[in-house]
Every structure is written in structure tokens, then in C-alpha cells.
N, C-alpha and C positions, 0 to 999 in steps of 0.2 A: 361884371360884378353880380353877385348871385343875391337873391335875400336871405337874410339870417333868419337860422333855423334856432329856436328854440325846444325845451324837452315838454314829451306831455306831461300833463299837470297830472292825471290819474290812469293807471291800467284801464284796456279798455277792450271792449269786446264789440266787433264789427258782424251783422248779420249782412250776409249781401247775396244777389239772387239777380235774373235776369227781372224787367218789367214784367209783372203779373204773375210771378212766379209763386205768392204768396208770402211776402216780408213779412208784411201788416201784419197778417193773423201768427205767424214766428213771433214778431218782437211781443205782441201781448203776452205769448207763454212765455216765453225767454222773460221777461219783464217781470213774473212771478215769482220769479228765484231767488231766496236770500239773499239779501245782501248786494244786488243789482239795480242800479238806477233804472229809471222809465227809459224807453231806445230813444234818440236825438236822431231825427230824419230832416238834415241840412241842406238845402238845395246850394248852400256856398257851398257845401264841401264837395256835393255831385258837379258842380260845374269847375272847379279846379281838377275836376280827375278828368273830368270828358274833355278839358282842353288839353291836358295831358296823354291822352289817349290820340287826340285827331293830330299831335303834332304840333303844335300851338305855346305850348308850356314848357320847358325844359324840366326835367327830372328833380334836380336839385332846390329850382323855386316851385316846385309842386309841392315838393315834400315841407320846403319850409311855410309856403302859407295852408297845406293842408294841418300840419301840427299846432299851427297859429289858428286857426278855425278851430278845430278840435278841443283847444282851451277857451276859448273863447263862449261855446258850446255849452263847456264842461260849470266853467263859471257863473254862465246865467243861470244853468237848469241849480246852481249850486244855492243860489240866492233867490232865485222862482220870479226871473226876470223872462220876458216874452212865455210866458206857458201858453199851449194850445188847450184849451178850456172849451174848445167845439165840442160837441156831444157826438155828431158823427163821423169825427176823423178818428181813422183807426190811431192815430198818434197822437190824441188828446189824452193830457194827464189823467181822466177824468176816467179812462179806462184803467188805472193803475187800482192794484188794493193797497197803494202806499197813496190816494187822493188827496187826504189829509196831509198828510207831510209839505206837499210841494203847494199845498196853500198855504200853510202857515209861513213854511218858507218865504212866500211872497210877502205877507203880514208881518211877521217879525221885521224885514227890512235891514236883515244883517248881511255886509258888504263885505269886500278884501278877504285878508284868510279869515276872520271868521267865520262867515261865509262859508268861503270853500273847503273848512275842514269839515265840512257837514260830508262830503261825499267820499274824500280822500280816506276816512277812516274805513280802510276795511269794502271800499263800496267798488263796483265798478263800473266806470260808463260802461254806454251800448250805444254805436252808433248803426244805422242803416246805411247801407250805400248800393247805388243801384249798378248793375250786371258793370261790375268793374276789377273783378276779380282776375282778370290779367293784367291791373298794377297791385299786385303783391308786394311786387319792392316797393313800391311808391310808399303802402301803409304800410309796413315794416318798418319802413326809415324816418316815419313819422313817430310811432309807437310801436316800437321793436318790442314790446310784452307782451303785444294785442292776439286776442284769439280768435280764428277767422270762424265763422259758424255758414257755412253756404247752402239754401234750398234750393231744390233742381224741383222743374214739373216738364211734364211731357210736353215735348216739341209741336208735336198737334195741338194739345191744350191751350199750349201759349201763341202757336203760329194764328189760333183760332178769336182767340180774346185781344192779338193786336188787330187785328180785321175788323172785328166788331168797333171796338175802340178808334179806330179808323187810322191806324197809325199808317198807311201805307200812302198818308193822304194830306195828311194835316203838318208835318214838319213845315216849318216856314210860312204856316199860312196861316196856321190858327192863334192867336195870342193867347191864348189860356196853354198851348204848350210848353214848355219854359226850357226846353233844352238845348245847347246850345247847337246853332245850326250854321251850315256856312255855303257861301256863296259859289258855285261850279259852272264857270259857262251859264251865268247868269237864270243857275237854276239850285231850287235850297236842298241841302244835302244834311245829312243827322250826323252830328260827330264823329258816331263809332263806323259811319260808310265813307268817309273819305278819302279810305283805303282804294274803295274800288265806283267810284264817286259817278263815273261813265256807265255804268255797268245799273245803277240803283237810278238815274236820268229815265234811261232807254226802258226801264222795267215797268209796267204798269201795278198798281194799287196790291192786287194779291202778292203779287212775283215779287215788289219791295219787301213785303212781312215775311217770306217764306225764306227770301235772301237772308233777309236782317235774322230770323232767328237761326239758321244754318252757321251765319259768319260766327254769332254770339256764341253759342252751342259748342261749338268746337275751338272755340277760341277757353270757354270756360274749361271746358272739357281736358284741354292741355295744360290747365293751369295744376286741375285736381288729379291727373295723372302723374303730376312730378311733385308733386307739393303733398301726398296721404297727410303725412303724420302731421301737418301744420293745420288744416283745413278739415274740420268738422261735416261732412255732408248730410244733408237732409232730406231726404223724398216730402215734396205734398204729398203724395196721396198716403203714404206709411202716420204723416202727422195727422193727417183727418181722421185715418180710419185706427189709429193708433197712438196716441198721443201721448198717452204714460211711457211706452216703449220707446217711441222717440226721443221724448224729454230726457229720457233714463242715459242714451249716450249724450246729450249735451249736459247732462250732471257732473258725470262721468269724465267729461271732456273740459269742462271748465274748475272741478274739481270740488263744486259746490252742491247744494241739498235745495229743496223745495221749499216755499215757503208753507206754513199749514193752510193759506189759501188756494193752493196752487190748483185744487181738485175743484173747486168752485169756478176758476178763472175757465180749467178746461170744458168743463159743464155749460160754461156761460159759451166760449166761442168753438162748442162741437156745431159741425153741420154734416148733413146728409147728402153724401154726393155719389152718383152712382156712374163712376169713371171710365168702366169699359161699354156699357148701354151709348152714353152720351158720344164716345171716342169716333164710333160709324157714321154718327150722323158729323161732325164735324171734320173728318176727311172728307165725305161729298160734298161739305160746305165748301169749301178751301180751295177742294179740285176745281169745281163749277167755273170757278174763275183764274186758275192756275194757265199760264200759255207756256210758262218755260216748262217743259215734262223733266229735264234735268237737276232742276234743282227741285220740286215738289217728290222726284224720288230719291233721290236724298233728306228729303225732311221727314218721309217714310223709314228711311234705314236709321236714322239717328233715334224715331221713334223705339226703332227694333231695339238698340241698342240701350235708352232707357230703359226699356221695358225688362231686359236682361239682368241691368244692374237692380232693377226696383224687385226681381225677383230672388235676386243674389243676396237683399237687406232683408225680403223677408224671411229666410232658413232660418 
């Protein structure tokens, strides 16, 4: 017996990206766009896909408590119920130029569809979901309107920021982790490795991040090779150093215009990054502590391979 799936409540626009890929700084622009809600970044909704991902969740009860999440989501941000009001969370409403709105929302304290006709008119969620973008069918079958928006960043960059971040280390041991993890021969394993669960054991701290972003990498990578015309692509480094340009295909792509704040929001969260200076020094980082030579040059050609396509968006 499966759970009952119901329909989403509103059209809805998913940005999703590997960890560290730069979501955060997407949904604040993407979040500027007429007529587009503030992004909903759900840890319910990430942990029904990553058990659906390691094997755990069956297809069909994915899809119905993802779409049940999703409304769920859609309704409180509808009536300005749980809002993130931090000032330093990049998914605090307080980053929106719609600030005022999703106060008052809370203030008014209008419930049910009244409530929720505030979003449905014309508006569209945006949710975030993280490096999950090989269950496509999953959120299709949830919200078959939905429009997928994907940021890629260079496989060094990111192999470089899970190191730091210590992810090759911390699965199962740190509790401020929150993702689901599982148990291998009485050793913690991360969702999306227990695939190859033996393999991510035996690896020490570098050679887990290098694996992890290689599996992910090509995992996304086949997703957006058969799926173009569904799947919006996005370079970081084209959005840093370009953001009008960028913005311009996700206008493009979702069919929609800029708000008149939009040139302000991009003003507010430009940064100065200097990607190929920085790139040298974080291959020597990575290598220093790299022992598998097989898979760190593989996480060099898949470099290559961005670098190609990041060349191929700028013409």
C-alpha cells in the first residue's frame, strides 16, 4: 500500500546544485524576479529525496510525501508561518525586496485559502534542493510544471570547499550535520555513497571528498546530458562575473522579467573572485593529501571538461 499522493498547490520552480555549488547566492537573484516567491530551502524535503536516492524510500511514497511537503511549504510561506527572520542566513526572508510582504503576512494572520490565494495568483514557489538532480522523475511526479534551474561550479572548487568544510570527516559524527547517514559494517556512510559504501570505508578524509564529488559530478552530469531542454544550466563563475547575462537566460527560461529591484539586489550580492589565480593553489591543496592518483585525476579531467563547457557559455 503506497501513500496518497496529492497535487501541488502552486507551479513551482526548483533551483538545485551540488553542496557548495552556490544555491544561496542563485535563489537571492532568482528570488528578484517578478512575480516569484522567496526560495523555501527544506531539510524535510532534502531528506525524503536522499532516502530515495540511498534505496530506502520507494519511488512512488517519495513522490507522494515530497508533493505533500511541498504544499505544506507552499502554505506556511503563504500565511508567514515559521519565516527565517536570521539576518545571516542567506534564506532569511529579510534578504527578499518583497521583506515587507512576508511580515505582514505573518501579521494579518490570514489562514486556509485565503491565505493561500496570496501566492497561487500568478506567483511561483521556488524551492532549493540539494545535488539531487538525478531524481528528476521523482520531482516531475510531484510537480509535473516545475522548472528545474541547475548551478554547476568547478569540481576543484567544490572538491576544495568540501575539505575545508571537513566533509570527508564529519558524516556520522558531527550532529550539527543533519544529513541522512547510514550504518556499513558498523561504519557511517552519507546517503548518496551507499552505492559504493566499501569503497568510501577504506578511503581516507581527501579520497572521500574527491570520490564524493566525482560520483555526484557525473551522476549530475548524465542527468543534464539527456534532459537539455528541461534543465536550465548555470555556471558560478558566468553568474559572479556576469549576472545580468546569466539572469537573462533564466528570464528567458522561465518566461518571466526582472523586478525594478533586481539591479540593486545584484549590486548588493556582486563579489570579487578571482577563479583561475585561486584554482593553483587549490589543486596543490587537495593533491597534498590525495593517495588514490586515480580518482584525483579524474577530478582533474572532469575539471577539464567544465572548463570547456564554461567556455562553450561564454561565446
Amino acid at each position: 500500500m503506497n501513500i496518497f499522493k496529492n497535487e501541488c498547490l502552486n507551479d513551482i520552480v526548483i533551483i538545485d546544485g551540488m553542496a557548495r555549488s552556490g544555491k544561496f547566492y542563485l535563489g537571492k537573484l532568482i528570488s528578484g524576479i517578478k512575480d516569484m516567491e522567496y526560495f523555501i530551502s527544506s531539510a524535510n524535503i532534502d531528506t525524503i529525496l536522499a532516502l530515495n536516492i540511498a534505496g530506502t524510500l520507494n519511488d512512488a511514497d517519495a513522490t507522494s510525501l515530497l508533493v505533500n511537503s511541498m504544499n505544506e511549504e507552499i502554505y506556511h510561506l503563504a500565511i508567514g508561518r515559521d519565516l527565517n527572520m536570521r539576518h545571516d542566513d542567506g534564506s532569511s526572508i529579510l534578504n527578499s525586496f518583497e521583506k515587507g510582504l512576508y511580515i505582514d503576512r505573518q501579521n494579518k494572520g490570514l489562514d486556509g485559502y485565503d491565505g493561500l490565494k496570496k501566492i497561487t495568483d500568478n506567483r511561483l514557489s521556488v524551492f532549493m534542493l540539494h545535488q539531487s538532480l538525478q531524481l528528476l522523475g521523482i520531482v516531475k511526479g510531484a510537480a509535473p510544471k516545475s522548472k528545474i534551474i541547475n548551478i554547476r561550479r568547478h569540481p576543484i572548487d567544490l572538491a576544495y570547499s568540501w575539505i575545508k568544510r571537513g566533509w570527508g570527516h564529519r558524516y556520522g559524527k558531527d550532529p550539527l550535520s543533519f544529513q541522512p547517514v547510514y550504518m556499513h559494517n558498523g561504519n557511517p556512510v552519507p546517503y548518496f555513497a551507499v552505492e559504493w559504501a566499501d569503497e568510501y570505508i577504506d578511503s581516507d578524509e581527501y579520497d572521500r571528498v574527491i570520490k564524493s564529488i566525482v560520483y555526484l559530478t557525473e551522476k549530475e552530469s548524465h542527468v543534464i546530458n539527456s534532459q537539455q531542454s528541461d534543465i536550465c544550466c548555470i555556471f558560478y563563475e558566468n553568474l559572479v562575473k556576469q549576472a545580468d547575462k546569466e539572469m537573462g537566460k533564466i528570464y528567458d527560461f522561465l518566461g518571466r522579467y526582472p523586478h525594478e529591484s533586481m539591479d540593486k539586489i545584484i549590486n548588493r550580492e556582486t563579489r570579487d573572485i578571482a577563479f583561475q589565480e585561486q584554482r593553483s593553489m587549490k589543486i596543490d591543496y587537495i593533491s597534498s593529501g590525495a593517495d588514490d592518483k586515480f580518482s584525483f585525476d579524474r577530478l582533474l579531467d572532469l575539471g577539464i571538461v567544465y572548463d570547456k563547457n564554461l567556455n562553450n557559455e561564454d561565446v
